[in-house]
ROTOR-442277 format. One record per atom (N, C-alpha, C, O): y, x, z. Coordinates in steps of 0.2 Angstrom, whole numbers, plus 5000, padded with zeros to 4 digits. Last residue first. Layout:
# residues N
YXZ...
//
This chain:
# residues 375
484551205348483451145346483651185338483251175333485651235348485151285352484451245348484051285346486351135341486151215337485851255342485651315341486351045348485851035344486051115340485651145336487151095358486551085361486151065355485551065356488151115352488051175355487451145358487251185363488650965349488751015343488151065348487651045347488650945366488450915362488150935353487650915351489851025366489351025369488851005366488651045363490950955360490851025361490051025360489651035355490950825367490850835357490350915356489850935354490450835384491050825378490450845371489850865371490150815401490150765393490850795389491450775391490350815410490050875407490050865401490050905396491050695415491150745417491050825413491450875413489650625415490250605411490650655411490750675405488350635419488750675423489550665417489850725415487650505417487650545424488050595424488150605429488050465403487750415409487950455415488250425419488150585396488650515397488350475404488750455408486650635396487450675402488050625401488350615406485950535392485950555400486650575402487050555406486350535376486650475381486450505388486850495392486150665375486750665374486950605378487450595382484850635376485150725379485850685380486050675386484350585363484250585372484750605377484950565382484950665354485250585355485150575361485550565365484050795353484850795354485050705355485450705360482850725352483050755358483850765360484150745365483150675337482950635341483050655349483250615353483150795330483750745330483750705337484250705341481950885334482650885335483050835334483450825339481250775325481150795333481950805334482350765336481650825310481550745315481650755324482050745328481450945311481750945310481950885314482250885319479650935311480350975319480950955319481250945325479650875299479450845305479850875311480350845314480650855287480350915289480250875297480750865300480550705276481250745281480450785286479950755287480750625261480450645265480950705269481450745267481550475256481550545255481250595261481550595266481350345259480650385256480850445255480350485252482450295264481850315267481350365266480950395270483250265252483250325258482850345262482850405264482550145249482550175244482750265248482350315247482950055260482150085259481950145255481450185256484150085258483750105264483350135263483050185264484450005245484650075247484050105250483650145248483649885249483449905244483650005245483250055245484849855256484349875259483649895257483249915261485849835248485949895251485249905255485049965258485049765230485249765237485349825241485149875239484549835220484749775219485349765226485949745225483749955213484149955218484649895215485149895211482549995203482949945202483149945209482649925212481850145194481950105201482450075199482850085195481250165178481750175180481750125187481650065186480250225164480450165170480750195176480550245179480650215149480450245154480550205160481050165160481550175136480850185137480450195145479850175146482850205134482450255131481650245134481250285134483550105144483550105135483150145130483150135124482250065156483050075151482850095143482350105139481249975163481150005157482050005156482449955155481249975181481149935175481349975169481550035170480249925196480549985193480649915185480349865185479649845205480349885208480749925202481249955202478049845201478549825204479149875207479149925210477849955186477749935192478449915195479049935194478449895168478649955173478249925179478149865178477749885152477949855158478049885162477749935161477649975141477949885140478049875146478449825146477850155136477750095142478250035139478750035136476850205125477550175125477050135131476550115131475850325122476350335124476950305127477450335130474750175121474850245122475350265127475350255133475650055129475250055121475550135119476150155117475449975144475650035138475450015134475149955134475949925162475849925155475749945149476249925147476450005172475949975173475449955167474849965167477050145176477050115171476450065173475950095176477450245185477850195186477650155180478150115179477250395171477650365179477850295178478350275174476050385160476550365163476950345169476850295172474550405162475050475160475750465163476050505167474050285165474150355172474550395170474750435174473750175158474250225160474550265164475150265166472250145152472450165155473250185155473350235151471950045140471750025146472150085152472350055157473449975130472850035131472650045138473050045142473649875117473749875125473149925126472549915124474649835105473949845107474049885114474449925115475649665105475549745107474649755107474249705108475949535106476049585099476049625100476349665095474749485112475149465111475249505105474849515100473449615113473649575117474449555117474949585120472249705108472749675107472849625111472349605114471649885116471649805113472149755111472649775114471550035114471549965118471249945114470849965111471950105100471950125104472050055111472650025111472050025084471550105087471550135093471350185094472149855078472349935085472049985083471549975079472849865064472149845067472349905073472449965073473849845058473449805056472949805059472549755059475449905068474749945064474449875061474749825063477049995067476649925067476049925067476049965062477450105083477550115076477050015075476749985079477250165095478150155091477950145083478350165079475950065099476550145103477150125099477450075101475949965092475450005093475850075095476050115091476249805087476449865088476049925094476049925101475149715073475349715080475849775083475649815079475449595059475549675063475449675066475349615067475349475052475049495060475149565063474849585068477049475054476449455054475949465049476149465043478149625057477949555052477449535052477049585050478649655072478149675068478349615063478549565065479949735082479449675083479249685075479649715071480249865086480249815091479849755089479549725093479850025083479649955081479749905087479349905092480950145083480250125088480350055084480850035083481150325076481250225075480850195076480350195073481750425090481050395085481350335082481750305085482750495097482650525092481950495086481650515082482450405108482250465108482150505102481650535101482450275097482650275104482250345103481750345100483250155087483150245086483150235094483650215097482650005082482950045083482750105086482250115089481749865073481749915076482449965079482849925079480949715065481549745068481249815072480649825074479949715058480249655058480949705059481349725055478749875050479349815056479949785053480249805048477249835041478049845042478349805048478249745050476149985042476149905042477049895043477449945045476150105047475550095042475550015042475149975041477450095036477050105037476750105044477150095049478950065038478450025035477750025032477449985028480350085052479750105046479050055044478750015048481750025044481350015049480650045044480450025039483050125036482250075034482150085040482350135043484550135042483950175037483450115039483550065043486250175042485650105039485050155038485150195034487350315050486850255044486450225047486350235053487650355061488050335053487850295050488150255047486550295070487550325073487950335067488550325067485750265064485650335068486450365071486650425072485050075064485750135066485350205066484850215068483750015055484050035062484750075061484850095056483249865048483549915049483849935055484249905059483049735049482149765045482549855044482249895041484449655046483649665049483149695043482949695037485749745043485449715042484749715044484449775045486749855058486449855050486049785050486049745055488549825057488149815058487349835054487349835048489849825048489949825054489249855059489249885064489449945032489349865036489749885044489749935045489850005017490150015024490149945027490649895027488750035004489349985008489249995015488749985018487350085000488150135000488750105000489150134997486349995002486849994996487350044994487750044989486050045015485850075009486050055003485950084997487650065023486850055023486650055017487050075013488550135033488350155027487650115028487150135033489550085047488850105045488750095038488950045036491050055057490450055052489950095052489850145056491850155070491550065067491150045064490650015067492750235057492450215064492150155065492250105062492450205037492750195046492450215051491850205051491150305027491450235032491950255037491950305040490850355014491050385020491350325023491750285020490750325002490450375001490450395009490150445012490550144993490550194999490550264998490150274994490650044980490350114982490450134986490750184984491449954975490649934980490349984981489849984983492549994971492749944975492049924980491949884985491950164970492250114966492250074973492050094979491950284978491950284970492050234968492050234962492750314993492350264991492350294982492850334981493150325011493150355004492550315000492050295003493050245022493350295023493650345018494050385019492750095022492550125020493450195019494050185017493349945024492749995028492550065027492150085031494149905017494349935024494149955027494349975033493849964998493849935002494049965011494150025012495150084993494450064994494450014998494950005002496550054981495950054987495450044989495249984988496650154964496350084969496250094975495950144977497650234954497150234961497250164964497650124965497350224935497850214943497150234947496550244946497250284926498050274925497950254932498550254935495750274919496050334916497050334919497450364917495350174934495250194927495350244924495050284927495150204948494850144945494950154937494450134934494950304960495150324952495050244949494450244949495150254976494750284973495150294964495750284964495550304991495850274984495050294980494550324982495450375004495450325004495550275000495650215002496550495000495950475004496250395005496850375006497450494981497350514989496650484994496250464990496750584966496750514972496950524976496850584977498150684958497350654961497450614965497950594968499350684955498650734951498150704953497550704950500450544953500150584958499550614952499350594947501650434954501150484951500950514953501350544956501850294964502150364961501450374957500950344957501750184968502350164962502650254962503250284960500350174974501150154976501550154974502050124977499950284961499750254965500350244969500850274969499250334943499950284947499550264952499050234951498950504938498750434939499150384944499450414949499450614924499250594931499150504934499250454930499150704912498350654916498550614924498150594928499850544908499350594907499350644910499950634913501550464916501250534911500650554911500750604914501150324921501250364922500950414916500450404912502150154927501450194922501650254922502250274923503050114936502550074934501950084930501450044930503850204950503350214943502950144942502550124946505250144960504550174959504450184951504950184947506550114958506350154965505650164966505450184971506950074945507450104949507150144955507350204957505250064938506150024939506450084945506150134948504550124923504650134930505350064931505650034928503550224912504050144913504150154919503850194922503050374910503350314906503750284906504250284903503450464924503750414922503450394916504050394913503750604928503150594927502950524926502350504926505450594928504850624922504250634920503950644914506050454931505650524934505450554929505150514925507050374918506450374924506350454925506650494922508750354915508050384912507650384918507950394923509450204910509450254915508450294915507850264914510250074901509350124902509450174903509750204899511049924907511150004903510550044905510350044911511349814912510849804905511049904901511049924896511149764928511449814922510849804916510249784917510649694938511149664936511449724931512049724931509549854944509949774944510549744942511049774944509249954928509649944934509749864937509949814933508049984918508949964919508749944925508249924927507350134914507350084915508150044915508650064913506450234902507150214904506950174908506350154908505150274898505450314899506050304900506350354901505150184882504650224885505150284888505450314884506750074881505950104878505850134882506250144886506949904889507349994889506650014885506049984885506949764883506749804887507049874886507549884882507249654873506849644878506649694885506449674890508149784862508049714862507349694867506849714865509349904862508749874862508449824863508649804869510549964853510749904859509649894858509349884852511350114854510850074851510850034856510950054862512050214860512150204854511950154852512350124847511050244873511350284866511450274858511250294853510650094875510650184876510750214869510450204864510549934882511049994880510850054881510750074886509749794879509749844884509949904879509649924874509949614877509749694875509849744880510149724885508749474876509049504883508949564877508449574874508849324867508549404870508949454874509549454874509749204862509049214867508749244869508149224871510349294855510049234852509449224857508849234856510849374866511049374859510549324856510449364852511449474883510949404880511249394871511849414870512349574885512049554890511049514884510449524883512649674872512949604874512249594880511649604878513049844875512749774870512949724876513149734881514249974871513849934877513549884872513749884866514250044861514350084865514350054871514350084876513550054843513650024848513850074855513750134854513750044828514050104831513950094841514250134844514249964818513349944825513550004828513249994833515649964816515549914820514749894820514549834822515950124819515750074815515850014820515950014826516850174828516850224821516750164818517150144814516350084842516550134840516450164833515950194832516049944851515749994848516250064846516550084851515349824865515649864861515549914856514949934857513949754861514749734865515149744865515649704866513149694846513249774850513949714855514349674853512049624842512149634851512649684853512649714858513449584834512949584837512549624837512649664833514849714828514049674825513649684829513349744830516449724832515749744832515249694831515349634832517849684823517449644828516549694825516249704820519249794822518749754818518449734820518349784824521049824820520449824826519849784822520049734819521949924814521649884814521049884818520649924818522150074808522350054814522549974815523049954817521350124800521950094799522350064802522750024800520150144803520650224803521250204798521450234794519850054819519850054812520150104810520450124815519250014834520050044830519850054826519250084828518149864837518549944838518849944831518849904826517749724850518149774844518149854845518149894849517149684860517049664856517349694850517149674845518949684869518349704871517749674863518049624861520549744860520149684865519249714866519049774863521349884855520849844853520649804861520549834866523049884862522549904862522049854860522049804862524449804861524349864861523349934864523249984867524349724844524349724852524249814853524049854849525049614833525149694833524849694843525149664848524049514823524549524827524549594828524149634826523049484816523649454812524249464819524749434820521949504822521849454820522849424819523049374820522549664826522049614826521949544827521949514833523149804825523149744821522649714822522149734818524049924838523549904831523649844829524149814830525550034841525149964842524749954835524849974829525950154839526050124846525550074847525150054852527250094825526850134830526550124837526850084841527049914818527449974824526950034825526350014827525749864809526149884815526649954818526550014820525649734795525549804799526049824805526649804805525449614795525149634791524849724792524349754791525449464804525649544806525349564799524949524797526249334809525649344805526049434801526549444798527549304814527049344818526349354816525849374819528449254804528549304808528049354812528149414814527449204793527449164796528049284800527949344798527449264777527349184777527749154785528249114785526849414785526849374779526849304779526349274782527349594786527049544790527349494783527749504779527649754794527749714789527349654792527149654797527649804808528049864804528149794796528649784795527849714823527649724815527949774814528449794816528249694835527849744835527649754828527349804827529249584834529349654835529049704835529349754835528949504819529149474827529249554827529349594822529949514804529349524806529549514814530149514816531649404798531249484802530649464805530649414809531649364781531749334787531349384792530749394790532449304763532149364769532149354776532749334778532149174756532749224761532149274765531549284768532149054747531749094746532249144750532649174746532248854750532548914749532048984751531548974755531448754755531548774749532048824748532248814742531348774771532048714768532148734759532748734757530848934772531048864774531448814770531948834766530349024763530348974759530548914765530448854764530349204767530149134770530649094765531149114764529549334767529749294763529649234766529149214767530149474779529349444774529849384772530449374775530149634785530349574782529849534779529349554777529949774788529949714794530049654792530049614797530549804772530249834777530449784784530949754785531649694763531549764766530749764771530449714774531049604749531249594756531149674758530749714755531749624733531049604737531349624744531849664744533049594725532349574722531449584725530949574723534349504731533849544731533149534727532849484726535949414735535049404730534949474730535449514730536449424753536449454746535749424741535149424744536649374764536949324759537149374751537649364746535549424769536049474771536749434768537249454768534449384757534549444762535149464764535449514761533549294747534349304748533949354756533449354759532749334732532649334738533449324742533849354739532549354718532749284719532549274728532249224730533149434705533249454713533249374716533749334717532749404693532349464696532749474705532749524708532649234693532949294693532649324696532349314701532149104697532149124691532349204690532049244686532849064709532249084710531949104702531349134702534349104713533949054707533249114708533249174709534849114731534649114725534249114718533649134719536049044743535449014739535449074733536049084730537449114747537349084749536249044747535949024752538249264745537949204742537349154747536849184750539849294743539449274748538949224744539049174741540549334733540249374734539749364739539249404740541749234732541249234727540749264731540449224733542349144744542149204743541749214736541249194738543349004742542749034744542549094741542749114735
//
């Protein structure tokens, strides 16, 4: 037997490593100490180690080219980690996701962290939201900066807006638009859907088509009794010298149609006591109306009843009622026609059935034209 080949060495001695079937007194480089089978031998690191300990692939340090993470050589830190300036990977500190230099050094955060949602910027993992001035994105937890006239916002409006401007539809804006009103120091309100412009949700300044401002300065369909239309507004039916029930504007007047008891209505207005006639139902009834055409009826100035054939329109006056075409006739009748005028017609008709009758012959249209421009 060789002397020289050794085989096991006395773990007492200053070379108590076998390597190579030589005692050595510590393992080279890529090497590390294995005690299988109670023997103490030098045995090679897996391949990416530069050193390593106990096991082959329990890494202590690495080949060029490659880091150390978690007792191995890879060739790039995993997600959740960063490179060490020992080229060792070390596990970033919640929420951050990943990081860099350090481990809060953050450069994504973890979606979710003890049951809070973080949100990524710059560096820093924010907790429940982006701050004043970012938003995140659907299915992103990274803060992308808002519009500038922005506070808060999402991705395609404004939720709150920069001083002095004010949030309406998800922008900012310097002032109301029509049809808003200011509701506080930060939004525009709509006015209600009657009203064309308004200072608060009960204040009107201008109605829709269709409406009427009535004296609340709310835009109604309609006015309220004991009120007339002027085509914009609600105004009082008048309430002097006694008050109307109902009224409306006829000729530029607010005529009293019907009174609050015992009023009675006396021309266009309610009175307590006639001064003109007599009362009669809810009118004071004035003995004469000759001023009025066609009027049978009055109270003063105002016709209540029309002579037969006629009837009162919208503005009071009496107006012919042509029902039938022979209503027409009669109605054509009375337009008066210049006596000679008459004659002649009547002569030329004569004239005209003779020469048909007796000389047919002589008879034409001609003719006939040339015999009413002689009469």
């Amino acid at each position: 037997m060789d002397s020289s080949v050794c085989l096991s060495c006395y773990g007492w001695s200053t070379q108590p490593y076998l390597f190579n079937s030589t005692c050595i007194s510590a393992c080279p480089g890529t090497y590390y100490v294995s005690n299988a089978s109670g023997l103490a031998s030098c045995q090679p690191c897996a391949a990416n180690c530069s050193s390593c300990s106990v096991l082959s692939t329990n890494c202590s340090t690495c080949q060029p080219g490659y880091v150390l993470y978690n007792s191995q050589c890879i060739s790039s830190c995993p997600s959740f980690t960063y490179l060490s300036t020992n080229s060792s990977c070390l596990a970033c500190t919640a929420p951050c996701g990943n990081c860099t230099g350090t481990t809060t050094n953050c450069t994504s955060c973890l979606a979710s962290y003890s049951s809070t949602a973080y949100y990524y910027l710059a560096n820093q993992c924010h907790p429940g939201a982006c701050p004043s001035n970012y938003y995140s994105p659907a299915n992103d937890n990274n803060c992308l900066l808002c519009n500038s006239s922005c506070i808060t916002c999402t991705a395609s409006q404004c939720l709150s807006c920069n001083s002095p401007l004010l949030l309406y539809n998800g922008q900012c804006l310097n002032s109301c638009p029509s049809s808003t009103y200011q509701g506080n120091s930060t939004h525009c309100l709509s006015c209600p859907n009657s009203c064309s412009a308004c200072v608060n949700f009960s204040t009107c300044t201008a109605c829709n088509s269709g409406y009427l401002m009535d004296s609340s300065q709310f835009c109604v369909p309609s006015c309220p009794v004991s009120y007339y239309s002027d085509g914009t507004n609600c105004l009082l039916c008048p309430t002097t010298p006694a008050v109307c029930a109902t009224c409306s504007l006829i000729n530029q007047i607010a005529t009293c149609s019907t009174c609050q008891s015992p009023a009675l209505i006396e021309e266009y207005l309610c009175v307590n006591n006639c001064s003109i006639g007599t009362a009669s139902g809810q009118y004071c009834i004035s003995p004469n109306c000759s001023q009025l055409s066609n009027c049978l009826v009055c109270s003063g100035s105002r016709c209540i009843q029309c002579s037969s054939s006629y009837t009162l329109d919208n503005n009071l006056q009496c107006i012919q009622v042509i029902n039938t075409p022979s209503d027409a006739v009669a109605s054509f009748s009375e337009i008066p026609v210049p006596f000679p005028f008459l004659i002649a017609i009547i002569m030329v008709i004569i004239v005209s059935f003779f020469l048909r009758s007796h000389y047919p012959k002589m008879f034409s249209p001609l003719f006939v034209y040339a015999l009413a421009g002689v009469l």
